[in-house]
N, C-alpha and C positions, 0 to 999 in steps of 0.2 A: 501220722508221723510228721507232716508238714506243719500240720497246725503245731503240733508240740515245739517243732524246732523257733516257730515264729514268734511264742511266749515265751522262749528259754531267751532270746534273742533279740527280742523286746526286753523281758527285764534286766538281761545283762549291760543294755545300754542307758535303759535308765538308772541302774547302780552306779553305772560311769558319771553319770552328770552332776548326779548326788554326792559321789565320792566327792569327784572333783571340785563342787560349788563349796565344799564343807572344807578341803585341802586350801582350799586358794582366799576364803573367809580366814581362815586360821591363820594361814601364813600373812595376810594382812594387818591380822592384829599383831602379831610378831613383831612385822615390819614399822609401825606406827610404834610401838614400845623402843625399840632400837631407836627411833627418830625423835625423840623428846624433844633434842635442841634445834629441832628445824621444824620447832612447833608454828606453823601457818598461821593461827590462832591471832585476832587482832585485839580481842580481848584478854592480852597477856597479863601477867602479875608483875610487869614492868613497873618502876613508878614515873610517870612521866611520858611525855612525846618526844622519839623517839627524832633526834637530831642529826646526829650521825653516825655509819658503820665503816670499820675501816678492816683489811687482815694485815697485824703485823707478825711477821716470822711465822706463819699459821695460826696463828692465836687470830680469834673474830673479837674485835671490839666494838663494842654498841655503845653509845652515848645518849641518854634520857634528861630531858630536862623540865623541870617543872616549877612553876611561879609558885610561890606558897601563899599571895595575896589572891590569887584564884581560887583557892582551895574549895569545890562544890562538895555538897551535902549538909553544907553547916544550917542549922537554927536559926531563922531569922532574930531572934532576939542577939544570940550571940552575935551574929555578924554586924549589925548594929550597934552594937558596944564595941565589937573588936574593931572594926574600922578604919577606928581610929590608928592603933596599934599596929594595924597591917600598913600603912601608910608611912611609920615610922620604922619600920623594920629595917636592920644595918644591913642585913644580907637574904634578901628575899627569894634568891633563886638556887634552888637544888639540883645538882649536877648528879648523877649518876652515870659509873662504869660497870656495863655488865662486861664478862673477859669468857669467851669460851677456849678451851683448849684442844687440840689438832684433833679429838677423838669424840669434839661436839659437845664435851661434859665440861659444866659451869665449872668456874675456879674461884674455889671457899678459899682460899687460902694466898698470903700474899702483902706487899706494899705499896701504894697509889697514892702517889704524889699529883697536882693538877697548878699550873699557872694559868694564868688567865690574864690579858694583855686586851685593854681599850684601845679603841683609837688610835691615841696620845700616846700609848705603850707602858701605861701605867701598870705595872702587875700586878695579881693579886696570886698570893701561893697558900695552899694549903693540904693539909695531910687529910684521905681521904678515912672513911670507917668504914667495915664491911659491916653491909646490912641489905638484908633481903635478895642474897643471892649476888650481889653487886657491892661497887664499893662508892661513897654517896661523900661531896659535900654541899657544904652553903655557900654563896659567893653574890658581889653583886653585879647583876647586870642590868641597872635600872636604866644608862644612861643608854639610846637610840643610838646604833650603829655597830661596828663590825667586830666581832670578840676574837681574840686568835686563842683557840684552848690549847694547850699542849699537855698530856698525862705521858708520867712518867711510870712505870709498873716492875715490879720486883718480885719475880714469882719462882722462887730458890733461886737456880745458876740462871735464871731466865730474864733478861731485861728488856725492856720493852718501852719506844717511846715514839709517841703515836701525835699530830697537831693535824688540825683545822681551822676553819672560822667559820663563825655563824655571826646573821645577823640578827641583831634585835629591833623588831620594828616599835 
């Protein structure tokens, strides 16, 4: 009788851990699905390095920027011919606004205006496009020193207007 209770009593505890390991796997995965937008992940599908974040009104703004005369993976033949052309480019630098809303999920939708101010406080303004989840223009920032960005965002009754500076070495 002892022995029977101490197999009943052993497998009932090994059920427990089995349950449990399988309940708390699962609910992990759950949890990792809910959490897309607080993807850790450093290999994002961002385009670009990643400049500045700011929250405004709850909304998370991320700022990406990325040179287009950098662009790696090209052809050495291409890049050789293009060279040239990369060095004349009127506006080399790509700004991206990624925009998340109070509930973590991207916002597709919407109006993104962006000034951009040298030094001097020469401005440069332009209307953004939505593209890849974000909303992206071209701008230049060739010349060394301190850029003030200011985006401006329109997202229905929601306005939104967010400045920094970065510097360009």
């Amino acid at each position: 009788m002892n022995s029977i209770l101490k197999s009943i009593s052993t497998l009932i505890f090994f059920s427990l851990i089995l349950t449990g390991t399988a309940f708390a796997s699962d609910m992990k995965n759950k949890d990792m699905k809910d959490m897309k937008g607080h993807d850790m992940n450093p290999s994002s599908d961002k385009i670009g390095t990643l400049v500045h974040e700011s929250v405004v009104e709850g909304f998370m703004l991320s700022y990406y920027l990325m040179d287009l005369r950098d662009q790696k993976g090209e052809k050495k033949e291409e890049s050789k011919a293009m060279s040239q052309d990369k060095k004349q480019m009127d506006k080399p630098h790509h700004l991206m606004l990624y925009i998340m809303d109070k509930t973590h999920a991207p916002v597709l939708k919407g109006t993104v205006g962006f000034m951009i101010k040298d030094e001097k406080g020469t401005p440069q303004k332009a209307m953004a496009m939505y593209m890849s989840e974000g909303f992206g223009i071209t701008a230049d920032m060739t010349k060394k020193g301190v850029y003030t960005i200011t985006a401006k965002a329109l997202l229905g009754d929601v306005k939104l207007v967010d400045s920094f500076t970065h510097e360009m070495k």
